[in-house]
Backbone as XML, in Angstrom:
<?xml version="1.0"?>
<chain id="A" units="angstrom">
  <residue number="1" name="UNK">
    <atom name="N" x="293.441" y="-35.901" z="48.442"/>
    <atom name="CA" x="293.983" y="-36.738" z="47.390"/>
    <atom name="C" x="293.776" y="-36.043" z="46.059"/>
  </residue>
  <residue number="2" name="UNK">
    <atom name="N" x="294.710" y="-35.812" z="45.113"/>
    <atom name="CA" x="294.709" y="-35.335" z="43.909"/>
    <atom name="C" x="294.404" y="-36.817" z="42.766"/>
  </residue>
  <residue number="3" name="UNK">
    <atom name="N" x="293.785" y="-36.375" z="41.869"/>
    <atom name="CA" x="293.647" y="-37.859" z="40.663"/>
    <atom name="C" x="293.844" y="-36.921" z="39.831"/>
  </residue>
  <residue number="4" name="UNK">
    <atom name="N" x="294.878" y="-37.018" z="39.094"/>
    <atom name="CA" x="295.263" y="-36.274" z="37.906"/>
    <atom name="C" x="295.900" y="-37.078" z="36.863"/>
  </residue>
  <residue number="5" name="UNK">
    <atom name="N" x="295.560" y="-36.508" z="35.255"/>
    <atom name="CA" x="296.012" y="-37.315" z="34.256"/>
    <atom name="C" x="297.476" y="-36.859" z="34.176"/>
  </residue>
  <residue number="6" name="UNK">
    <atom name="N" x="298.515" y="-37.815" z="33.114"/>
    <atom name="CA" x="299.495" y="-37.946" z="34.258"/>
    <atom name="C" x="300.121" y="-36.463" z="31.965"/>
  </residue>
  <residue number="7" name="UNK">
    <atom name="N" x="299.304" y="-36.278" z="31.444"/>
    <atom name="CA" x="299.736" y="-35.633" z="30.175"/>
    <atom name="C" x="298.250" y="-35.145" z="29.977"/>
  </residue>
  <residue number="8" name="UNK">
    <atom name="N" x="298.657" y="-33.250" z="30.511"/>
    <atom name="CA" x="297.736" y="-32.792" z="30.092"/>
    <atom name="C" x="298.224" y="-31.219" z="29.402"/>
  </residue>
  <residue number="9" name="UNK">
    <atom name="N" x="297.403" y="-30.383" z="28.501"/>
    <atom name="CA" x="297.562" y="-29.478" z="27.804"/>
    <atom name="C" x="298.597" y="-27.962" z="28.349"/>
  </residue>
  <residue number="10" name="UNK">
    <atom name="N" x="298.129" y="-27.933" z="29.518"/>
    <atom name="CA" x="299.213" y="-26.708" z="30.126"/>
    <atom name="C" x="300.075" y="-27.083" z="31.224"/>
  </residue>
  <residue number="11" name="UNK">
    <atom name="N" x="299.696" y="-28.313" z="31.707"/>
    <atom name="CA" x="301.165" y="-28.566" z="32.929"/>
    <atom name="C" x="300.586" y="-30.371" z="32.969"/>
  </residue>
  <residue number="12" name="UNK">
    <atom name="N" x="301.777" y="-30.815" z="33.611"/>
    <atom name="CA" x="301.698" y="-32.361" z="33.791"/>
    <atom name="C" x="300.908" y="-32.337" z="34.927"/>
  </residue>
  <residue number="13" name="UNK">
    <atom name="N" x="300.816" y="-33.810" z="34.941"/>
    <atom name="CA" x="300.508" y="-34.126" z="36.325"/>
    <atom name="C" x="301.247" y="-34.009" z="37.486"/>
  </residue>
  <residue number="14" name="UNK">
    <atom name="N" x="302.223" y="-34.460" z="37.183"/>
    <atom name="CA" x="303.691" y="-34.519" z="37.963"/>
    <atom name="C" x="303.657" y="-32.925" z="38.621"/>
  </residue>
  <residue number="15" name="UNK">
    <atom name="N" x="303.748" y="-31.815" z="37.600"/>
    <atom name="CA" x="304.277" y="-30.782" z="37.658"/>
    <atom name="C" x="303.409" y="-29.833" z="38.585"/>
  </residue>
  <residue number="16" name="UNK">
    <atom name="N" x="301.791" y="-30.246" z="38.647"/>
    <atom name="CA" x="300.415" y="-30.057" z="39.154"/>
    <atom name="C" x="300.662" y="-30.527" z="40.826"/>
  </residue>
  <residue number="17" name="UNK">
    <atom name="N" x="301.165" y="-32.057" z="41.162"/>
    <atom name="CA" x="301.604" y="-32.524" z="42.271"/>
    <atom name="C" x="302.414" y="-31.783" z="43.046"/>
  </residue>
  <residue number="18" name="UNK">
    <atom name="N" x="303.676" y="-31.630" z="42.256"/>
    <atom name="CA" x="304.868" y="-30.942" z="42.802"/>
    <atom name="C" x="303.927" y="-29.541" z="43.395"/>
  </residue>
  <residue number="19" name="UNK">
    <atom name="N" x="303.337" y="-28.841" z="42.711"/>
    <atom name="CA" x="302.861" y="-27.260" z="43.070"/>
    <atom name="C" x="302.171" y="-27.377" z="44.014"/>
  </residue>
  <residue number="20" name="UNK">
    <atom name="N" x="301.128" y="-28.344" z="44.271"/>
    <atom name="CA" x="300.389" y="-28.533" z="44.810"/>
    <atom name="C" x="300.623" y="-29.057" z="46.334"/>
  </residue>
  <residue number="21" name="UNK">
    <atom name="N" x="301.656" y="-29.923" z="46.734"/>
    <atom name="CA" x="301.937" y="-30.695" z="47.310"/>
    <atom name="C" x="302.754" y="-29.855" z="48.860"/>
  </residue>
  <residue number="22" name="UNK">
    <atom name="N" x="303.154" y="-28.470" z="48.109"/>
    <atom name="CA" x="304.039" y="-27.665" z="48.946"/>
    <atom name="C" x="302.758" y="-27.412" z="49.659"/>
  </residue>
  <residue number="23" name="UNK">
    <atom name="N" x="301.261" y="-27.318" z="49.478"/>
    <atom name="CA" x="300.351" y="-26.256" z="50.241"/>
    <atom name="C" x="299.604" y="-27.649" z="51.072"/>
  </residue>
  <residue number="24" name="UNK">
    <atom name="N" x="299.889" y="-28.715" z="50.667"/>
    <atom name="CA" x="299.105" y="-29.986" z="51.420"/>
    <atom name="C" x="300.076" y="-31.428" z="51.116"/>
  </residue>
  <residue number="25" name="UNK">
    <atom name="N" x="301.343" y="-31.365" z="52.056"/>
    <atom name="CA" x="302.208" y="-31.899" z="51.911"/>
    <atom name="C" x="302.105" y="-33.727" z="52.518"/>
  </residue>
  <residue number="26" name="UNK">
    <atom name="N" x="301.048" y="-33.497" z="53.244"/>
    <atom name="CA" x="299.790" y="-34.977" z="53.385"/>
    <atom name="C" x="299.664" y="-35.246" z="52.338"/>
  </residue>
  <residue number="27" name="UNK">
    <atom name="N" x="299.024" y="-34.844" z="50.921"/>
    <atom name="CA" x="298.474" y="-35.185" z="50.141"/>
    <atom name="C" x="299.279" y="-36.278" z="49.371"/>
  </residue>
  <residue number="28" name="UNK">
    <atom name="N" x="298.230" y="-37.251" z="48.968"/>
    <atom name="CA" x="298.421" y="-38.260" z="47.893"/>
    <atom name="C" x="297.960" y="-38.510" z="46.261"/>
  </residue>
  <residue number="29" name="UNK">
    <atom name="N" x="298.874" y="-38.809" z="45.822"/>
    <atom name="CA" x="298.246" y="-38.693" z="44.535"/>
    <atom name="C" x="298.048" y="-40.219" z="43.359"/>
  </residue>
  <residue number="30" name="UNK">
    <atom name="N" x="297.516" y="-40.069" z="42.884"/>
    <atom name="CA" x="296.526" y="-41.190" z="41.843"/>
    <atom name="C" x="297.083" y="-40.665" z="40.466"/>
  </residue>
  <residue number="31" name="UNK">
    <atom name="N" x="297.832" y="-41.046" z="39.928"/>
    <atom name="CA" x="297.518" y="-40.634" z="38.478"/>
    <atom name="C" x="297.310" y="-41.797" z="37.074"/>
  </residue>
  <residue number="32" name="UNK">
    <atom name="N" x="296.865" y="-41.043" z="36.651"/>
    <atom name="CA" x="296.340" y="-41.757" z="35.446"/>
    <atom name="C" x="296.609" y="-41.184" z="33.633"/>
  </residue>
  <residue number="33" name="UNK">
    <atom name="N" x="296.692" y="-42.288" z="32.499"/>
    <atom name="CA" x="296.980" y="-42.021" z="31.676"/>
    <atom name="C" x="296.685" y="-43.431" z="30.832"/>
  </residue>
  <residue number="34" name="UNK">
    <atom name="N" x="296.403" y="-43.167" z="29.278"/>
    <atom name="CA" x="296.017" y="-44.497" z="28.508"/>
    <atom name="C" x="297.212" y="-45.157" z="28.176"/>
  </residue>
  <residue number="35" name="UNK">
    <atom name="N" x="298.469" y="-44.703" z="28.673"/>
    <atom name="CA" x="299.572" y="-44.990" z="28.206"/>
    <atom name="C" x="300.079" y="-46.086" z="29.089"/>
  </residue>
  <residue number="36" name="UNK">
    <atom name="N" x="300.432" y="-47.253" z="28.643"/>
    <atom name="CA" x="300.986" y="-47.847" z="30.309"/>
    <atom name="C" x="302.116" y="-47.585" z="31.150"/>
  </residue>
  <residue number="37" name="UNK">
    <atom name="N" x="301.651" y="-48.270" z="32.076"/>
    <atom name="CA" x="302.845" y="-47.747" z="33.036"/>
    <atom name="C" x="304.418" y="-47.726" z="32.515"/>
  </residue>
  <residue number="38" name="UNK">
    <atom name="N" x="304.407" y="-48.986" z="32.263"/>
    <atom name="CA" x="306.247" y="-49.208" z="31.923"/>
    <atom name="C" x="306.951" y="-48.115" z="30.743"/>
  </residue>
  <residue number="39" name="UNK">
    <atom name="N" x="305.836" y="-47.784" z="29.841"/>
    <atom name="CA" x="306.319" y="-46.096" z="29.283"/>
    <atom name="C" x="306.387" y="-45.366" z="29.439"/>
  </residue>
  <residue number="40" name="UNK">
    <atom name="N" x="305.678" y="-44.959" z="30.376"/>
    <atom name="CA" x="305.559" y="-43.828" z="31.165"/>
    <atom name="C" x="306.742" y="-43.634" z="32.222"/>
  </residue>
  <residue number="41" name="UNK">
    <atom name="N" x="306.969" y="-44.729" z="32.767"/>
    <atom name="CA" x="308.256" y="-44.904" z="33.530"/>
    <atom name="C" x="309.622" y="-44.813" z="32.557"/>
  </residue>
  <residue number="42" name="UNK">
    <atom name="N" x="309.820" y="-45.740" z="31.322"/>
    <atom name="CA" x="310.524" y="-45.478" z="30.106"/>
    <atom name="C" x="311.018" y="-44.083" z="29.798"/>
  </residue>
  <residue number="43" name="UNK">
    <atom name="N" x="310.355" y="-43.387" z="29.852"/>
    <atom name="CA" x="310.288" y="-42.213" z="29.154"/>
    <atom name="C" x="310.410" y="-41.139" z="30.714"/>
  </residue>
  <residue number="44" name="UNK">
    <atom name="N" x="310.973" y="-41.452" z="31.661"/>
    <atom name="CA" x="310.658" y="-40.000" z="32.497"/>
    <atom name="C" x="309.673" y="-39.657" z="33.043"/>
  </residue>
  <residue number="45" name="UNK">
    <atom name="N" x="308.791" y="-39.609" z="32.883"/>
    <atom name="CA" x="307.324" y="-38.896" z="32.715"/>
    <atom name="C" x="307.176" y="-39.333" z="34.362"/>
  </residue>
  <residue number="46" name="UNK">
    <atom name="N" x="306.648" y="-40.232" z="35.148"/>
    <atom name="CA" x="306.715" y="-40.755" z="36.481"/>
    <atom name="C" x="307.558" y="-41.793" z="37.126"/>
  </residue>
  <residue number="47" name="UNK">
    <atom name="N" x="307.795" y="-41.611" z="37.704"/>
    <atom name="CA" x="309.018" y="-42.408" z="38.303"/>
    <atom name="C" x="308.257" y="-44.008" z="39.339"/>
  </residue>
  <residue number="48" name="UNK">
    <atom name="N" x="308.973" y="-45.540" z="38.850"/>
    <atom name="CA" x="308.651" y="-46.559" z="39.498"/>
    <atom name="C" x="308.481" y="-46.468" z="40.898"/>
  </residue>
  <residue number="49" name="UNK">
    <atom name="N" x="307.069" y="-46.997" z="40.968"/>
    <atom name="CA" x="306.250" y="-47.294" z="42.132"/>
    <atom name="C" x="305.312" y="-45.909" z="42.573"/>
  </residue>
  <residue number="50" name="UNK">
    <atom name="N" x="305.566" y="-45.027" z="41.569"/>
    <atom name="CA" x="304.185" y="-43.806" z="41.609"/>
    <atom name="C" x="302.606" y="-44.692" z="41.826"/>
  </residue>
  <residue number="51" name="UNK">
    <atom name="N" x="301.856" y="-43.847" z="42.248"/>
    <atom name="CA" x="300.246" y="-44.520" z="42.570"/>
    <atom name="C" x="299.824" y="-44.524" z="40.838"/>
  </residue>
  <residue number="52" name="UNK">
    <atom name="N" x="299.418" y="-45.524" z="39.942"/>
    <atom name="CA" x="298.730" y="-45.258" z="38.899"/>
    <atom name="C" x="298.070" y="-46.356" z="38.335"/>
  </residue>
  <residue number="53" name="UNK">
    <atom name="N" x="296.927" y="-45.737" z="37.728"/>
    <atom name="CA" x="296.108" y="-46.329" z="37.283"/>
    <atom name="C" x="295.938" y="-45.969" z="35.795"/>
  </residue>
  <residue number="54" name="UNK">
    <atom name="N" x="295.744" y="-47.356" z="34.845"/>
    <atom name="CA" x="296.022" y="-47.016" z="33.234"/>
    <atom name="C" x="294.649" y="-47.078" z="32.437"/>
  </residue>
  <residue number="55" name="UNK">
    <atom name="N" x="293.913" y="-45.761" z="31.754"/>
    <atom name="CA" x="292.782" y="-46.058" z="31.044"/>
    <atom name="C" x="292.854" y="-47.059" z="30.322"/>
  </residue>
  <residue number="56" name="UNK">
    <atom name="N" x="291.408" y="-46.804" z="29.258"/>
    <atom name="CA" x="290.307" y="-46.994" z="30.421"/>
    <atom name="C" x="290.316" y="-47.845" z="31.848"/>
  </residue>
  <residue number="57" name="UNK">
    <atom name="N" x="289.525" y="-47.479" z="32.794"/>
    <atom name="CA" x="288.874" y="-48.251" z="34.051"/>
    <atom name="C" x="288.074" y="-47.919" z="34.020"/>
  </residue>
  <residue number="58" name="UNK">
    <atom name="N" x="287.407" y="-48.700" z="35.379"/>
    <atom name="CA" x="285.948" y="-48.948" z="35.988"/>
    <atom name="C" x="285.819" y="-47.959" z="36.804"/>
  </residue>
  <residue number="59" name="UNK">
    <atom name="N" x="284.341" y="-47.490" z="37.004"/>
    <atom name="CA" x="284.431" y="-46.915" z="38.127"/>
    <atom name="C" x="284.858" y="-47.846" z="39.209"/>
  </residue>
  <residue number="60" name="UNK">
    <atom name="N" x="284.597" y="-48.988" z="39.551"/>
    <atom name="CA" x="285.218" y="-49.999" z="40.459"/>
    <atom name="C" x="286.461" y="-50.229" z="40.832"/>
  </residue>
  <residue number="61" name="UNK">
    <atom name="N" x="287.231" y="-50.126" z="39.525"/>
    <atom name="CA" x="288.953" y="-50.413" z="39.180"/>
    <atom name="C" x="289.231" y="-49.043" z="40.322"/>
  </residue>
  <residue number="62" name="UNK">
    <atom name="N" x="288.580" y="-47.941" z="39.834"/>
    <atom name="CA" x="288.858" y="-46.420" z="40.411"/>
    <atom name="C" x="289.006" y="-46.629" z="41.717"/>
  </residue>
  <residue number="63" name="UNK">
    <atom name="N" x="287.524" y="-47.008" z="42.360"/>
    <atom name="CA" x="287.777" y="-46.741" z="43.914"/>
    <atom name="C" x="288.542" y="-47.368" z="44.577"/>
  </residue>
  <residue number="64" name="UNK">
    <atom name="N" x="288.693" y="-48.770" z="44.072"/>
    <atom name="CA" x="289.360" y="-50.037" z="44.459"/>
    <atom name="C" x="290.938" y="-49.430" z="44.617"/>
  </residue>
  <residue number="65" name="UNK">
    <atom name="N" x="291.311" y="-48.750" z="43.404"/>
    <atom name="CA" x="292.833" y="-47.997" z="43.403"/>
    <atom name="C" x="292.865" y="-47.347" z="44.211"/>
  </residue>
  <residue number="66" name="UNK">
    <atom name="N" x="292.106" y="-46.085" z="44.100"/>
    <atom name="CA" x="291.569" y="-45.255" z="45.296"/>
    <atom name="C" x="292.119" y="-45.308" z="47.117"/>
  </residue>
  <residue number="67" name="UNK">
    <atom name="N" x="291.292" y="-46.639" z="46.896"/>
    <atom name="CA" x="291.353" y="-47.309" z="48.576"/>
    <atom name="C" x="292.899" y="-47.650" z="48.452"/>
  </residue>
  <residue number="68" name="UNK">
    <atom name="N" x="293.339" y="-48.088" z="47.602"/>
    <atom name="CA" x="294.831" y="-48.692" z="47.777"/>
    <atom name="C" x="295.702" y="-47.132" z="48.302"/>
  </residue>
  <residue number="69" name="UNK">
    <atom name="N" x="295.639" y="-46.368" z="47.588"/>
    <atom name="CA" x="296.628" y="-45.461" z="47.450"/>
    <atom name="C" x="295.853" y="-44.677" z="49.552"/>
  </residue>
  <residue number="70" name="UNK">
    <atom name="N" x="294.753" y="-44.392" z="49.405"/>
    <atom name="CA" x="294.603" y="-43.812" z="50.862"/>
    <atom name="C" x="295.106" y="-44.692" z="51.966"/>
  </residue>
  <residue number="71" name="UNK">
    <atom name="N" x="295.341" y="-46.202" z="51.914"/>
    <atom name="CA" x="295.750" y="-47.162" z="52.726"/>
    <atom name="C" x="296.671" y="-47.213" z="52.856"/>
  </residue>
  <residue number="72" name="UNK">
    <atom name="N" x="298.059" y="-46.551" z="51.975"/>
    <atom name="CA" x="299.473" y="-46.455" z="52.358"/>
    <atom name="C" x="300.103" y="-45.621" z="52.847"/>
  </residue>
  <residue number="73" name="UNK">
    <atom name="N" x="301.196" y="-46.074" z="53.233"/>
    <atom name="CA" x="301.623" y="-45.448" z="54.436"/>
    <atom name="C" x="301.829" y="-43.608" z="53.788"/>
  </residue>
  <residue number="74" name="UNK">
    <atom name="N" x="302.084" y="-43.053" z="55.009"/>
    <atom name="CA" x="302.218" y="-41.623" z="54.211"/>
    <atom name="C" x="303.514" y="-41.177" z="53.442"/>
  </residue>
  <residue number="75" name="UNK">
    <atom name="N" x="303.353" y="-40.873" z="52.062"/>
    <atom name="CA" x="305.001" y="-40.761" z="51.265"/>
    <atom name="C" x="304.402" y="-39.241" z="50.704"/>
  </residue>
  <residue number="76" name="UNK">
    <atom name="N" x="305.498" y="-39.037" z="50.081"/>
    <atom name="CA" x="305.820" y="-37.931" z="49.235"/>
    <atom name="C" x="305.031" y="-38.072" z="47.911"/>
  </residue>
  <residue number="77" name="UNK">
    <atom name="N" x="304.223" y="-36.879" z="47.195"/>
    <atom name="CA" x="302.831" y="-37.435" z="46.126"/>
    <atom name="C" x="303.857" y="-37.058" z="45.477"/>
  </residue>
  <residue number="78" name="UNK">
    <atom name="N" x="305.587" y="-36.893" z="45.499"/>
    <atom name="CA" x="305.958" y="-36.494" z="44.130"/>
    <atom name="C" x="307.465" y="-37.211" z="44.089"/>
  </residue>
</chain>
């Protein structure tokens, strides 16, 4: 499982997934950002019904998401 912020300094999250995803095509991803979802969706950036979670959280909020995203069925992290 990758947890990546979904706007970071040399590549997205998105863009991190995509690369990543060719070498562990199982993999799921979590992302996160202080921005909420519906802008983030607004704007391009991840596309509706991506796994995400919006800062701050809990460590609790975390695992709790966590468990959600390892509990579904197996999709595409991108």
């Amino acid at each position: 499982m990758l947890v990546t912020d979904v706007v970071m300094p040399m590549i997205s999250g998105p863009e991190l997934a995509k690369r990543l995803v060719v070498f562990h095509p199982e993999m799921k991803v979590l992302y996160m950002s202080g921005y909420p979802d519906e802008t983030i969706v607004q704007h391009g950036v991840l596309k509706r019904g991506m796994n995400y979670i919006q800062k701050p959280f809990t460590l609790e909020g975390l695992a709790r998401k966590v468990r959600v995203v390892l509990d579904k069925d197996p999709k595409p992290a991108t």
